[in-house]
N, C-alpha and C positions, 0 to 999 in steps of 0.2 A: 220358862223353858218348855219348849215344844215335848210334845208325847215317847216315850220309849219306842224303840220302831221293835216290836216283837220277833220272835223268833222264824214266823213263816216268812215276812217281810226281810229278814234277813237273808234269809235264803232265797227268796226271789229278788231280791238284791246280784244274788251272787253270780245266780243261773246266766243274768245276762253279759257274765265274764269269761262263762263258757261259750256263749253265742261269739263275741267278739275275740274269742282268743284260739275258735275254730277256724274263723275266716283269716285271722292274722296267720295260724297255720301253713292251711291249704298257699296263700301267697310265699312265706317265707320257706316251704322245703319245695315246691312246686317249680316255681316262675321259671328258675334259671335253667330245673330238669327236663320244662316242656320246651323250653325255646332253646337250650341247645342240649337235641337229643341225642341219646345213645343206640347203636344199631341194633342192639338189645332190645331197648325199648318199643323198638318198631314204630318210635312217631315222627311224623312225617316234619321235615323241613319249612316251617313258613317265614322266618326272619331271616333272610342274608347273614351269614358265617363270615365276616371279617371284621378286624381290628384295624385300628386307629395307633399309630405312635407304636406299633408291636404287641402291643396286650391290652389295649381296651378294645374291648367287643361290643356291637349295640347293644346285646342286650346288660351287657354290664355297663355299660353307661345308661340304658334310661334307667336300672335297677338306681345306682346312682342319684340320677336327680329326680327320680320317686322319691329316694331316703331324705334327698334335700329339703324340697318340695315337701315332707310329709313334718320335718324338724322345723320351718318356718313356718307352717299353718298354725301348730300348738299354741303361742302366744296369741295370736289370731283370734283361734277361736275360743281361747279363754276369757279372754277380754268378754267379748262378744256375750259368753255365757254370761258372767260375772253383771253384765249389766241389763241383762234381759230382764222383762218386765212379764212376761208369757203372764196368764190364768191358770195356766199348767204348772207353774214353776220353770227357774229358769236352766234349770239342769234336764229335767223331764223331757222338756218340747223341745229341744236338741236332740235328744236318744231319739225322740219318735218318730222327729222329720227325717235322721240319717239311716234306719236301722233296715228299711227297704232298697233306698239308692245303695246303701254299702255292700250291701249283700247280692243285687245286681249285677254290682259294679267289679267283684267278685267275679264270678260268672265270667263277664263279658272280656276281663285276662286274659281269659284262656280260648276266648272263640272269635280266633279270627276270622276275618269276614271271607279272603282271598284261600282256595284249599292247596294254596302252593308257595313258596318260595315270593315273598316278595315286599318293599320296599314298603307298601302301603298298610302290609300287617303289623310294621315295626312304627308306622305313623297312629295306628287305630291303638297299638298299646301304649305308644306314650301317652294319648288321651284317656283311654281305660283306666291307667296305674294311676294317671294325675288324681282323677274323679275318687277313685280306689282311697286312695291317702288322703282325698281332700273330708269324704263321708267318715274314714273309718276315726279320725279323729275327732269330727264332729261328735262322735258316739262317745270314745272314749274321753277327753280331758272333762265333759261334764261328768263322766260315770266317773271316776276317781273323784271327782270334787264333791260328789254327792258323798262318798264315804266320811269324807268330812264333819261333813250337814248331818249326816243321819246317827252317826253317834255321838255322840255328846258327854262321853268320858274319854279318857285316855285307853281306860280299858274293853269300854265297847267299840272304839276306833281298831283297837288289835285282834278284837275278837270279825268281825269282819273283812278286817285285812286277812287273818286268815281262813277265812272261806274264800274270800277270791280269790288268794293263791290254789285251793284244794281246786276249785271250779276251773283253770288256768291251766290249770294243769291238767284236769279230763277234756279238756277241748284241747290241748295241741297234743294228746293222747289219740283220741278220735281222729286227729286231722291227719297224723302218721299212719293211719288204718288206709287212706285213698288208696294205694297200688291196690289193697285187698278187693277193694270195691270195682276198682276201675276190669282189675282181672275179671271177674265175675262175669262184667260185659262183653269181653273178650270174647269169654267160652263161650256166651249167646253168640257170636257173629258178627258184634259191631269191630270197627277198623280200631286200633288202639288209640287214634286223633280224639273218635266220637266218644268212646269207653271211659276217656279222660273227663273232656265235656259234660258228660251224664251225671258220674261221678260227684265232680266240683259243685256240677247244678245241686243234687240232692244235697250233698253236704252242707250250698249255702242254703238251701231251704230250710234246714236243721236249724242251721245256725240263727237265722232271723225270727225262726220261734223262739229260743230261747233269749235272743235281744227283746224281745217284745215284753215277756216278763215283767221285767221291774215297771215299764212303760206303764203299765193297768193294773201291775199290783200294788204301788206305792203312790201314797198320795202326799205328794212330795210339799206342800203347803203345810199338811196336819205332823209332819216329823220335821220340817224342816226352820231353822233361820233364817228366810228366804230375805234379805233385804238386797236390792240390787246395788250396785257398785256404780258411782259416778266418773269414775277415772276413765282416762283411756288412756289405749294402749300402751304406749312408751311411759307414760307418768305411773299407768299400776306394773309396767316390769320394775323401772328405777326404785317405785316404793317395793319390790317384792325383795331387789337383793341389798336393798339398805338393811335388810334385815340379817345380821351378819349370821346368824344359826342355822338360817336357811342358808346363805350363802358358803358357808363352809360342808355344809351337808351335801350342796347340790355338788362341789365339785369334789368330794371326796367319792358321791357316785358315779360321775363321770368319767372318773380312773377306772371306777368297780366295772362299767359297763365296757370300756375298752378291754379291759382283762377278760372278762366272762365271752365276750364277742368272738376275742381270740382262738381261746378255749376252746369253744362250742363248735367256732368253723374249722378248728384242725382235727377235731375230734375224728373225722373221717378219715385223716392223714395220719393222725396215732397208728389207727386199726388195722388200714392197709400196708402202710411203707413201714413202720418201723414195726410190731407186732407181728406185721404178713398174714395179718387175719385176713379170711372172707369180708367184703363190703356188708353182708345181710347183719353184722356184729353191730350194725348200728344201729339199726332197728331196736334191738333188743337192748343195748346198752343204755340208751334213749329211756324205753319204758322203766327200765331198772335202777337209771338216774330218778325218773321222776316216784317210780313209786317208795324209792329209797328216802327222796326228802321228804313223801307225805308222811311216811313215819315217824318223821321228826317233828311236823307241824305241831303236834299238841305239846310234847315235852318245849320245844323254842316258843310257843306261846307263852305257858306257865313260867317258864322262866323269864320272861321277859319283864314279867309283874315282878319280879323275885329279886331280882339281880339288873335291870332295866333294858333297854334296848339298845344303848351305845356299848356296854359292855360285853353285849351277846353276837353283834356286828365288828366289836375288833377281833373278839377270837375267831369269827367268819373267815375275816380277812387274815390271819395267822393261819389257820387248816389251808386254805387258798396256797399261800403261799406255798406250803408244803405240798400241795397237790399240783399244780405248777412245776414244782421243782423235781417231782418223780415224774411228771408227764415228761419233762426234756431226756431222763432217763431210761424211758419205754423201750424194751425189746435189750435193753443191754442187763438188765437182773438175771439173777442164777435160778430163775421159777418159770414155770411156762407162759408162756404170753397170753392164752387166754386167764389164768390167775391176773397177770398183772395188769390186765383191764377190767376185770371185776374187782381186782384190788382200789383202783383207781377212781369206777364209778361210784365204790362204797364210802370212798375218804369224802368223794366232791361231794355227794348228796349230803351231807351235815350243813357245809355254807351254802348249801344253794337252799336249802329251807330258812335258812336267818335269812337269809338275802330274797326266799320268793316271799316273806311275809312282814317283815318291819320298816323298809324305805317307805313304802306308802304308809304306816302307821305313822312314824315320825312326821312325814311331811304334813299327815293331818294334822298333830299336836301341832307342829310350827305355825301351821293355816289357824288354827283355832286362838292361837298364843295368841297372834296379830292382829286376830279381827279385837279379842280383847282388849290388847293394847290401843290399836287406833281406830273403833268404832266402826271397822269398813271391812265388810265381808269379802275377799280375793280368793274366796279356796278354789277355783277354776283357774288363778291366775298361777296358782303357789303348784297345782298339777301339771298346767301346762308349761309352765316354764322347767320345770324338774324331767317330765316327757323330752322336752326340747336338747335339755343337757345330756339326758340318755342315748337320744339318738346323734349326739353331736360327738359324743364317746364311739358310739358304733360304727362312724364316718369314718373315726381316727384309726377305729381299729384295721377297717378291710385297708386301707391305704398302707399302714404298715404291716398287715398279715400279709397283700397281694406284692408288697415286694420281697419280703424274707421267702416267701413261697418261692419266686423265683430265682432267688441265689441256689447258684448251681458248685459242686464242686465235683471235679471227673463228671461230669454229666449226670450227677446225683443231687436231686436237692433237699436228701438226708438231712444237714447240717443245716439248712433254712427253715425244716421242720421242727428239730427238736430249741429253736430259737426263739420258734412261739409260742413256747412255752420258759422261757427265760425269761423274756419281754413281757409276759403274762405275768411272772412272779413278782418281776419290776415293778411293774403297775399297782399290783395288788400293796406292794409293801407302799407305795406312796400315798396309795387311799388309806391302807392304815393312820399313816404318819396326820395325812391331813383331818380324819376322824377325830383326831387325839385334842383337837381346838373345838372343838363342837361342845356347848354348853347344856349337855343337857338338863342337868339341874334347875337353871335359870327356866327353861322350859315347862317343867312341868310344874313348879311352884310358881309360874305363872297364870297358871289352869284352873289352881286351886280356888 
């Protein structure tokens, strides 16, 4: 057995999940705020404003086949990792070679080339977003497969898993800071187009320091199992979900991500239409979601040793379901509305800490079971196919949040609001259900 990966190495391990989970940030509240602005905003017009078919918009469609595009690569470049031969290791010289381009690639989202209104801005970002999702994957399915590799119990697998939930969470912390930063520039004089741009740039500079991290601080040969994988493609996904413990897990999360997806993008629609809060409650709600589940991190670790991880993940999914089921009821309780949104973020933050810190542990134990079982190392395949099913949940989700959104009734679409949170509880209760086949015993007495 390869070396313990010590305590500093863990943590620089971690850091570079705040690099990647800053720039995943800045993309995922930004993209759709900058390309189509508000007059508020003061930023200027560069994508053409019309829809296709009534409601798809370009920028909601190349958003779209970005997510598409970003859920096909994962298999890809698992593979890829999985059988790299690097001097580096084949986890490492992945991180290295993407951690520049992605961080660029970053960047270059947001700055378009034309300062006006036009056709060729919306051509320079479908190439931008492509590259974007093609690098930031590159980065990511080896970094979760290295969590794998680098510990080597069950218990040191969970004790990492949650640092990079803690790390995951100060970097889409910091990423929700950008209006602050961007203002700043403002008040110097720049136009709010450039403020934005300045902004983005330093943020991804931040961010590619901290990718760089684990890059030169771990030496990914001296901690790791490095033996390359000879399968390809289609033979190591076939052999990844012949593995039925995997396979029952991946789609028990694929519900979970559909739900949470839901969730997370009506969250806006909670606060303002049915609540009648101020928009700025998101901000806030946001930080108070995440620093509600760090709270929880250490008690849902320890316990997980205690009482295990399947067990700690159905009651997730039970809390869900109840928090779900109060969100369809938002703004009709006998309490004030901002209680019943503090109410609401304090119930959710319990399962969003089971859920930010044990699917990647589990998936390690299942990568690690396998390679026992069949002599053949795939944890790049067993991350990136799990990626792939998360983001194929997230596909599922906006297509049925962006119809419920548009049921209207009297010209209210009140009732398509409080729906996605019905359909969220749905969800959740099926990932339950499907959770309830998952072996995990067979799993971890296969470790032994």
């Amino acid at each position: 057995m390869k070396e313990k990966l010590p305590l500093s190495k863990q943590i620089a391990y971690a850091l570079g999940q705040f690099g990647w989970s800053l720039l995943s940030g800045l993309i995922g509240s930004y993209l759709i705020f900058y390309y189509i602005p508000t007059k508020e905003s003061g930023i200027s017009i560069f994508i053409p404003q019309i829809t296709f078919f009534g409601f798809v918009s370009i920028i909601g469609a190349i958003t779209m086949f970005g997510r598409f595009w970003d859920a096909i690569t994962d298999p890809w470049i698992a593979t890829l990792s999985d059988r790299s031969k690097s001097k580096k290791g084949r986890r490492i010289s992945f991180m290295r070679n993407s951690a520049v381009p992605v961080a660029i690639s970053t960047v270059l989202v947001f700055w378009s080339p034309f300062n006006s209104e036009s056709p060729w801005n919306a051509v320079f970002l479908i190439v931008s977003i492509t590259l974007y999702y093609l690098f930031i994957t590159m980065y990511v399915t080896p970094f979760f497969a290295l969590l794998s590799e680098l510990g080597h119990t069950p218990q040191e697998r969970l004790n990492l898993s949650t640092l990079i939930s803690v790390t995951w969470f100060l970097g889409a912390a910091v990423a929700s800071q950008a209006p602050t930063l961007w203002n700043v520039f403002i008040g110097m004089g720049y136009t709010p187009d450039v403020a934005v741009r300045i902004a983005i740039a330093i943020l991804s500079v931040i961010a590619l320091i901290f990718m760089l991290i684990p890059v030169f601080a771990i030496d990914e040969k001296r901690y790791c199992e490095s033996v390359p994988s000879e399968m390809k493609m289609m033979e190591s996904i076939k052999a990844t979900f012949s593995n039925r413990e995997f396979t029952v897990f991946a789609l028990s999360d694929l519900v979970y991500w559909v739900a949470v997806t839901m969730f997370q993008s009506s969250l806006l629609y909670y606060i303002t239409v049915l609540l009648k809060l101020p928009d700025t409650m998101f901000g806030t709600l946001f930080i108070l979601l995440g620093v509600g589940s760090f709270i929880f991190y250490v008690p849902v670790n320890l316990l997980a040793k205690k009482v295990g991880k399947k067990s700690l993940l159905l009651g997730a999914f039970v809390m869900f379901v109840f928090v779900y089921i109060a969100g369809a009821f938002m703004g009709m309780m006998p309490i004030s509305t901002t209680l019943q949104a503090y109410l609401l973020v304090a119930l959710a933050s319990i399962p969003m800490a089971v859920f930010g810190i044990l699917p990647n542990a589990v998936i390690a134990d299942i990568a690690e079971y396998d390679a026992k079982r069949t002599g053949v190392r795939r944890e790049g395949m067993f991350f990136g196919t799990r990626t792939f099913m998360s983001k194929i949940g997230q596909m599922l989700s906006m297509l049925i949040l962006s119809a419920l959104l548009l049921y209207e009734v009297n010209g209210s679409n009140e009732l398509g609001i409080r729906l996605t949170a019905v359909f969220a509880a749905v969800f959740c209760l099926l990932g339950l259900i499907t959770l309830l086949f998952y072996n995990e015993k067979k799993i971890l007495e296969g470790l032994k």
